[in-house]
C-alpha positions in Angstrom: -28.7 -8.3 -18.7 -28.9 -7.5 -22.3 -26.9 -4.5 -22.0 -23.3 -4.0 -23.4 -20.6 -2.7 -21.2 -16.9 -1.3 -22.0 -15.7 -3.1 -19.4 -16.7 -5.5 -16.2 -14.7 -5.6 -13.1 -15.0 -8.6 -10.7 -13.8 -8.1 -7.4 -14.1 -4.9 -5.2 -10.4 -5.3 -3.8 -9.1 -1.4 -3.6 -7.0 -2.1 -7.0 -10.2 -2.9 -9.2 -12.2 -0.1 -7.2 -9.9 2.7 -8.1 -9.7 1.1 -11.7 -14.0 0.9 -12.2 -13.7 4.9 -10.5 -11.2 5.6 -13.3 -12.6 4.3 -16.3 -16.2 5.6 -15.1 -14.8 8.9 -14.7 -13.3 8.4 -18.4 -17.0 7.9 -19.6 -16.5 4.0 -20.0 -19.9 2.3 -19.3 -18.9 -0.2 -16.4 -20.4 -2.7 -14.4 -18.9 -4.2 -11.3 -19.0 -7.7 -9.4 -17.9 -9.5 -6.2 -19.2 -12.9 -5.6 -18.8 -12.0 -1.7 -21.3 -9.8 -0.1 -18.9 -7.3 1.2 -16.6 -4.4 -0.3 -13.2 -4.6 -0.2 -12.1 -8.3 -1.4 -8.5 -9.6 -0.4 -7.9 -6.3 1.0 -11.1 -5.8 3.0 -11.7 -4.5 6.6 -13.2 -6.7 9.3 -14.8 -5.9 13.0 -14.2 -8.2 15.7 -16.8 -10.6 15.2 -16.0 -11.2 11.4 -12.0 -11.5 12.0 -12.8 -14.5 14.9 -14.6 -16.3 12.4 -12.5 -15.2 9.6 -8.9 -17.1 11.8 -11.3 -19.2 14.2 -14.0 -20.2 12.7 -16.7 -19.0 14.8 -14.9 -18.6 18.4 -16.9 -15.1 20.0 -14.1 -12.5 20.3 -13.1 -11.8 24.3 -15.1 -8.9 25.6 -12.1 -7.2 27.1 -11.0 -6.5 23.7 -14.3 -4.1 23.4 -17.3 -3.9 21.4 -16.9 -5.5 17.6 -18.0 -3.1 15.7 -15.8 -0.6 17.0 -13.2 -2.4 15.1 -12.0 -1.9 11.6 -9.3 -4.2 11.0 -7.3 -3.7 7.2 -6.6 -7.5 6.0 -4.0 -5.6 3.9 -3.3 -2.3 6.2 -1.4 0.6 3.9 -0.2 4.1 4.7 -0.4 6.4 1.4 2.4 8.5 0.7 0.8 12.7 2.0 1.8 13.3 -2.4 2.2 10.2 -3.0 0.6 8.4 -7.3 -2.8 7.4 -4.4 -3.8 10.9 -3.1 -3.1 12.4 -6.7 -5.3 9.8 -8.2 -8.0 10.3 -5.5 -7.9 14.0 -5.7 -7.7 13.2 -9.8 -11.0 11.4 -9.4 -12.4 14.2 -6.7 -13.2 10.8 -3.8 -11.5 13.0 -1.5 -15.0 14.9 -0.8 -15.9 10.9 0.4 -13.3 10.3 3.0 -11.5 12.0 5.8 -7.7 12.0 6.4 -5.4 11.7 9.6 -1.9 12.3 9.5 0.1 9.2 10.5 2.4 9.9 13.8 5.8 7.9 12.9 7.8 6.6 10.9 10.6 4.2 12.2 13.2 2.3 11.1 14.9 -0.6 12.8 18.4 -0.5 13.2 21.1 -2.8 15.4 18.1 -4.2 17.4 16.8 -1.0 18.2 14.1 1.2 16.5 14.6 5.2 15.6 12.6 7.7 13.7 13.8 7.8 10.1 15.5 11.3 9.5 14.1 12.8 6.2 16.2 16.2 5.6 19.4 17.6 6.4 18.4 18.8 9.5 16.4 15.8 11.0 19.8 14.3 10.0 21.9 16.2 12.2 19.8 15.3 15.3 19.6 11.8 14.6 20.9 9.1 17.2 20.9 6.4 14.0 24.7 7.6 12.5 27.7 8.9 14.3 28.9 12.6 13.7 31.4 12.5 10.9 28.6 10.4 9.5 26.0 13.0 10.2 27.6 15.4 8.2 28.5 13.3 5.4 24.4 12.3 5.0 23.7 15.7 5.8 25.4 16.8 2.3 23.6 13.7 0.6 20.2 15.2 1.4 21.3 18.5 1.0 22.1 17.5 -2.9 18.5 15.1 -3.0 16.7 18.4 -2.0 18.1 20.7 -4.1 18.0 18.1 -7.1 15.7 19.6 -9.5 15.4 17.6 -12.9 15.2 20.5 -15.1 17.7 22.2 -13.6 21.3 21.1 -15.0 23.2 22.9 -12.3 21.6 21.4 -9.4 23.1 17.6 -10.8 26.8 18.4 -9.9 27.3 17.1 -13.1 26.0 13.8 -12.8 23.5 12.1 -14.9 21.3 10.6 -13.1 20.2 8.1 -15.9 23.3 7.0 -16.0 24.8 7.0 -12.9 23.6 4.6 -10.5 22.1 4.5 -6.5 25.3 3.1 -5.3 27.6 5.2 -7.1 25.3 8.6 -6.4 25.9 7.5 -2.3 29.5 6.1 -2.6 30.0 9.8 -3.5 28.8 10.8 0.1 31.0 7.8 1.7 28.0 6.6 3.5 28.1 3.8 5.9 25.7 0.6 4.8 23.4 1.4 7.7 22.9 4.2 6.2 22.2 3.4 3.4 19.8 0.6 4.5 17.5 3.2 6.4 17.6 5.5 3.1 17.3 2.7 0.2 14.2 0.8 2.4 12.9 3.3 5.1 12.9 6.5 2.8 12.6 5.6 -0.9 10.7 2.4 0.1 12.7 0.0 -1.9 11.5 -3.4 -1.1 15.2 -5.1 -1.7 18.9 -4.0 -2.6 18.3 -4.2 -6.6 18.0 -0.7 -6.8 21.5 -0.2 -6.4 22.8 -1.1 -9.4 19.9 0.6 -11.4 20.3 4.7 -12.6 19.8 6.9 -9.8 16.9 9.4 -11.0 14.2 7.1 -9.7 16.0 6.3 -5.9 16.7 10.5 -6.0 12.8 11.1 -7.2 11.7 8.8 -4.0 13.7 10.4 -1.4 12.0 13.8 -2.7 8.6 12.3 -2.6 9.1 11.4 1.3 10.5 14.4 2.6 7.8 16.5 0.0 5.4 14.6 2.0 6.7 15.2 5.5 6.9 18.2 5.0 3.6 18.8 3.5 1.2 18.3 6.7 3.9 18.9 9.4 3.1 15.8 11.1 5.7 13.3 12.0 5.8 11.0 9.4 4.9 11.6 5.4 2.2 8.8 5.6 -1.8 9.3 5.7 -4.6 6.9 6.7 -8.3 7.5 5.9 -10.4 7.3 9.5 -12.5 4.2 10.3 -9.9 2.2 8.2 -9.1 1.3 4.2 -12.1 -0.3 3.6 -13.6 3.0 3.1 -11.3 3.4 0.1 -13.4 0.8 -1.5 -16.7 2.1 -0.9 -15.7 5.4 -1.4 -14.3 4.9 -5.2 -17.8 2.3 -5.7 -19.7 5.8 -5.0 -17.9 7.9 -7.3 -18.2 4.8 -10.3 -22.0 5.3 -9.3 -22.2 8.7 -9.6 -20.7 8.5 -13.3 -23.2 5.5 -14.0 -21.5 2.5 -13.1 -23.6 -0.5 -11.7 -22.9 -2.5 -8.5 -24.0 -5.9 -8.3 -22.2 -7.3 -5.0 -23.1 -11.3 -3.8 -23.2 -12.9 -7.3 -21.7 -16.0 -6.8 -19.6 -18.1 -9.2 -19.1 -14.7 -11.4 -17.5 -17.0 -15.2 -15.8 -15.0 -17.7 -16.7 -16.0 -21.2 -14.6 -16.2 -24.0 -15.1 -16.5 -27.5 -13.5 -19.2 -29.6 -10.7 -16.9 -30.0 -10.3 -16.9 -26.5 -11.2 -13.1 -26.1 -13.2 -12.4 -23.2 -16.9 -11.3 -24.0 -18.9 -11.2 -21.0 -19.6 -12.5 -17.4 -22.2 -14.9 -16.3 -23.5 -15.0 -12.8 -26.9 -17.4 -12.3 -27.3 -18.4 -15.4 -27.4 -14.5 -16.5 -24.5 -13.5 -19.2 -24.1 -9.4 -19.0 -21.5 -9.1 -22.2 -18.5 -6.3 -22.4 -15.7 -5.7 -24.5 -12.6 -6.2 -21.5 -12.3 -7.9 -18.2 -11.0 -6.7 -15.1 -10.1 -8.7 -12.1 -8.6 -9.5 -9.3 -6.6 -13.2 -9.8 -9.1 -15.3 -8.0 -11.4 -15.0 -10.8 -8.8 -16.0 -13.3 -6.6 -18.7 -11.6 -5.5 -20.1 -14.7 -4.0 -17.0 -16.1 -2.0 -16.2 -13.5 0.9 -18.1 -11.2 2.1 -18.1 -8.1 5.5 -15.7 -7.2 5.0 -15.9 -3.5 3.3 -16.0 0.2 3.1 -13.2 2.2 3.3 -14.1 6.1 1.5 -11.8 8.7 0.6 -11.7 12.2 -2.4 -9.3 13.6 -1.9 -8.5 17.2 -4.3 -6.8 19.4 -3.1 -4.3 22.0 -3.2 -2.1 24.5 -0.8 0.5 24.2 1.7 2.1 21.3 4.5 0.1 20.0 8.0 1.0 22.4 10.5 3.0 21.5 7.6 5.2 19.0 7.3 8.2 21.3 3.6 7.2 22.0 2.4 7.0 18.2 -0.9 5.8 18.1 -0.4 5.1 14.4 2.9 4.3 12.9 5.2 2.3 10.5 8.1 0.8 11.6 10.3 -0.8 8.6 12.8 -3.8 9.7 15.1 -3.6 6.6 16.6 -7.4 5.3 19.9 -7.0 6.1 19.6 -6.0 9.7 17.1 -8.9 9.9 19.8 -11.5 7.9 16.8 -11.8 5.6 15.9 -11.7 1.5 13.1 -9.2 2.0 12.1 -6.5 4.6 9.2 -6.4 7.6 7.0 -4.3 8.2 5.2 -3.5 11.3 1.8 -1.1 11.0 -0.1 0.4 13.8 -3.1 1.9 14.1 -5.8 2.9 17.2 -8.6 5.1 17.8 -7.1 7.8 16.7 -8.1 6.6 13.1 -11.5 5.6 14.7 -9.9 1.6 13.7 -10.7 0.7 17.7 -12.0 1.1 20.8 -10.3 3.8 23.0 -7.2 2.5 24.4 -6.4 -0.3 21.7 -4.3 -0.3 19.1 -3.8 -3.0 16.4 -0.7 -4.0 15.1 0.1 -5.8 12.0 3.5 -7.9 11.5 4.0 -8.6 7.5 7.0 -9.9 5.1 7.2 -11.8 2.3 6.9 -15.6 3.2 10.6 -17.4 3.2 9.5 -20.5 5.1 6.5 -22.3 6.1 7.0 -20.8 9.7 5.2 -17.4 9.8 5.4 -17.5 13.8 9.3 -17.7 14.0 9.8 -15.9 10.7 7.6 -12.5 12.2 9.2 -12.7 15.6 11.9 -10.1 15.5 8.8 -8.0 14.2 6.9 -9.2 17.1 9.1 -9.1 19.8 9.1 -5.2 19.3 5.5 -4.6 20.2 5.7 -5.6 23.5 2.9 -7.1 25.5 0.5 -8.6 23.2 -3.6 -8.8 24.1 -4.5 -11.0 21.1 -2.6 -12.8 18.2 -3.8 -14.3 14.9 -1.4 -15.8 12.4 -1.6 -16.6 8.6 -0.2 -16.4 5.3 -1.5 -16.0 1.5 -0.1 -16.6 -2.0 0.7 -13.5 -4.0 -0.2 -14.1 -7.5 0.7 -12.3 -11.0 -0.8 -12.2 -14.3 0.9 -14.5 -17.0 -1.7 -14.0 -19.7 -1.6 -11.5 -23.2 -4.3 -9.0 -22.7 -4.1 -8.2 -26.3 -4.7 -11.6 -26.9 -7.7 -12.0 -24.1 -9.0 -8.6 -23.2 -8.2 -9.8 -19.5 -6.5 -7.0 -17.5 -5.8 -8.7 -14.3 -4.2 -7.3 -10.9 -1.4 -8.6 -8.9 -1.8 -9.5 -5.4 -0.7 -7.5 -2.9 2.4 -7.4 -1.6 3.8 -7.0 2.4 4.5 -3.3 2.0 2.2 -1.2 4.2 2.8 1.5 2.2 0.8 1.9 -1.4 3.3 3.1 -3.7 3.5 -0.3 -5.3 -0.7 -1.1 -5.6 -0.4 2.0 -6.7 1.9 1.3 -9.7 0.1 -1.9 -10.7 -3.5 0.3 -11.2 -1.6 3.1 -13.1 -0.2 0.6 -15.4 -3.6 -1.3 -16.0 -5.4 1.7 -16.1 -2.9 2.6 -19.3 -3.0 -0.6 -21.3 -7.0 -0.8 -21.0 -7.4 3.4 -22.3 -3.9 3.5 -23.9 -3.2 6.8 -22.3 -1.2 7.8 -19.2 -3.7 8.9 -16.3 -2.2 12.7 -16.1 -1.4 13.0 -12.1 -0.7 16.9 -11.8 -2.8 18.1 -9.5 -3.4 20.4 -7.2 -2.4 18.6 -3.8 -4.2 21.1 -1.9 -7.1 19.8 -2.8 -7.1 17.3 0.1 -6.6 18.1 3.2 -5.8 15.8 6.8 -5.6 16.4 10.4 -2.5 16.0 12.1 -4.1 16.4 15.8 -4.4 13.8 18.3 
């Protein structure tokens, strides 16, 4: 390995795919690592056969569940956003020619015990059983406003500055109710706790927008998309592209060492008493574990079954969003289904994924509102992991390392963390104006 490369990346976790696609596509020369012998790393797929070893050790899966390799089972399942920073970026990097789109069917929210579709508009407002009528009408005018908001436009802002002006004083404007607000803060502009409240509005209005932009961009019945046979061809999919501009693949390399110099820079990667040298370092924060610290566990429950989740009018792929507050909790669930109409199962299953962030060392009573809405459950496999960040100067180190990902099952935030190490390792902005028509999804059964 004698060769000199801009930049390694060690893991092929979807973050550090996307970011090898990116900088190969930029001309870098890069070469990528995985000391497992599969794509996808934390956030891989599994069949059958690889989850029961994965939870059980090495139990064989029942049969009734149907064949293993019908199943493609996301360790770290995640809707994308129909124009959301992902589909920009893969339409940016042209890997939507490499995978195939479905439309999502639902998007819930949970609300007093019970679930509901998440009204996105003015009019989906009006219809919906979550508010009362005078508070109907009073939303109504909030999304009115959200729709027409156009930020170059000074007399769509009603005279309010949206920079200034804060989330909770934008929606005490509107008098709406906190339930309300709870479905529109966590099931609409995906906040992932209360703190956006108190912080300027623009971004809270600019999410809102980006929902209903989506919704209304496929005419399906939620704003979400999921490739077919699962994320892990995400993975793959960027690994071809990072190919096709010249970057090497070397997957199975175990005990992947970065070097540093005695300045503590990073200088290369050795792998079986090989060194291949670079200038910078990319990674996931198993390959770094003493640059980065612990900020949290996420807690998740994968359930097999054999119908939708109730109360979803039939989806065979949805998200369902349990916001903190109705749940007496610090952080929001998440519930995420999927079936064979994403070609992630058999005909006739569906798999269902229970995640939040981790507030006790209980992950079975913790998930259990989440759970008890799924109804009869064929199969049930619980677990938790830490979620790491970085803690090191990557002026200092050349060592650009991801977080881990979070319970969301939506990617706006992943997204966010490769945007931002995509800038400090080029020191430009990746320039996301694209032509969304460029990728295309089908919102049929």
């Amino acid at each position: 390995m004698d060769e000199e490369y801009d930049v390694i990346v060690l893991g092929t976790g979807l973050k550090e795919c996307i970011l090898s696609g990116l900088l190969s596509v930029d001309g870098l020369k890069v070469l990528h690592m995985d000391k497992n012998d599969y794509y996808g790393g934390e956030s891989t797929s599994l069949n059958l056969n690889q989850l029961w070893k994965h939870f059980k050790g090495d139990d064989k899966p029942p049969e009734s569940l149907g064949a293993s390799r019908e199943f493609n089972v996301d360790m770290v399942p995640k809707f994308m956003m129909a124009n959301g920073a992902l589909v920009r970026v893969l339409i940016h990097t042209d890997v939507t020619k490499y995978l195939n789109f479905k439309v999502v069917d639902g998007s819930f929210v949970y609300n007093k015990g019970k679930v509901y579709k998440v009204p996105a508009t003015d009019v989906e407002a009006l219809k919906s059983p979550l508010m009362g009528l005078f508070e109907k009408r009073r939303a109504r005018k909030f999304f009115i406003y959200v729709q027409d908001f156009e930020k170059d436009d000074p007399k769509s802002h009603e005279g309010l500055d949206l920079h200034k002006v804060t989330a909770r004083e934008l929606i005490s404007k509107y008098g709406l109710e906190d339930d309300t607000i709870d479905f529109i803060g966590h099931a609409l502009a995906l906040h992932i706790d209360d703190k956006y409240l108190d912080e300027p509005a623009m971004d809270f209005v600019k999410k809102i927008k980006l929902y209903s932009e989506s919704l209304a961009r496929f005419s399906g019945g939620s704003p979400y998309i999921y490739p077919m046979y699962g994320l892990g061809e995400l993975p793959q999919a960027f690994a071809r592209l990072s190919a096709v501009y010249g970057g090497t693949y070397m997957l199975n390399k175990p005990d992947c060492k970065v070097e540093f110099d005695d300045g503590g820079k990073a200088i290369g990667v050795s792998s079986e008493g090989e060194t291949a040298k670079c200038k910078k370092v990319v990674c996931d924060p198993s390959y770094l574990p003493d640059k980065v610290k612990k900020v949290g566990k996420v807690a998740r429950a994968v359930c097999f079954m054999s119908h939708p989740i109730p109360e979803t009018n039939d989806s065979h792929s949805a998200q369902v969003i349990l916001p903190q507050k109705q749940l007496g909790r610090q952080s929001d669930m998440y519930l995420f289904c999927c079936s064979y109409a994403h070609n992630v199962a058999p005909k006739g299953k569906y798999i269902a994924l229970v995640t939040t962030e981790a507030e006790t060392d209980k992950p079975e009573e913790e998930l259990k509102p989440g759970i008890d809405l799924l109804g009869p459950v064929d199969e049930i496999f619980y677990d938790t992991y830490d979620r790491y960040v970085p803690t090191n100067n990557h002026e200092e180190d050349n060592c650009f390392i991801s977080t881990s990902y979070d319970a969301t099952t939506h990617f706006e935030s992943t997204v966010m963390d490769v945007l931002e190490i995509y800038s400090k390792i080029t020191g430009k902005v990746l320039d996301l104006s694209v032509d969304l028509s460029a990728a295309s999804a089908a919102t049929e059964q």
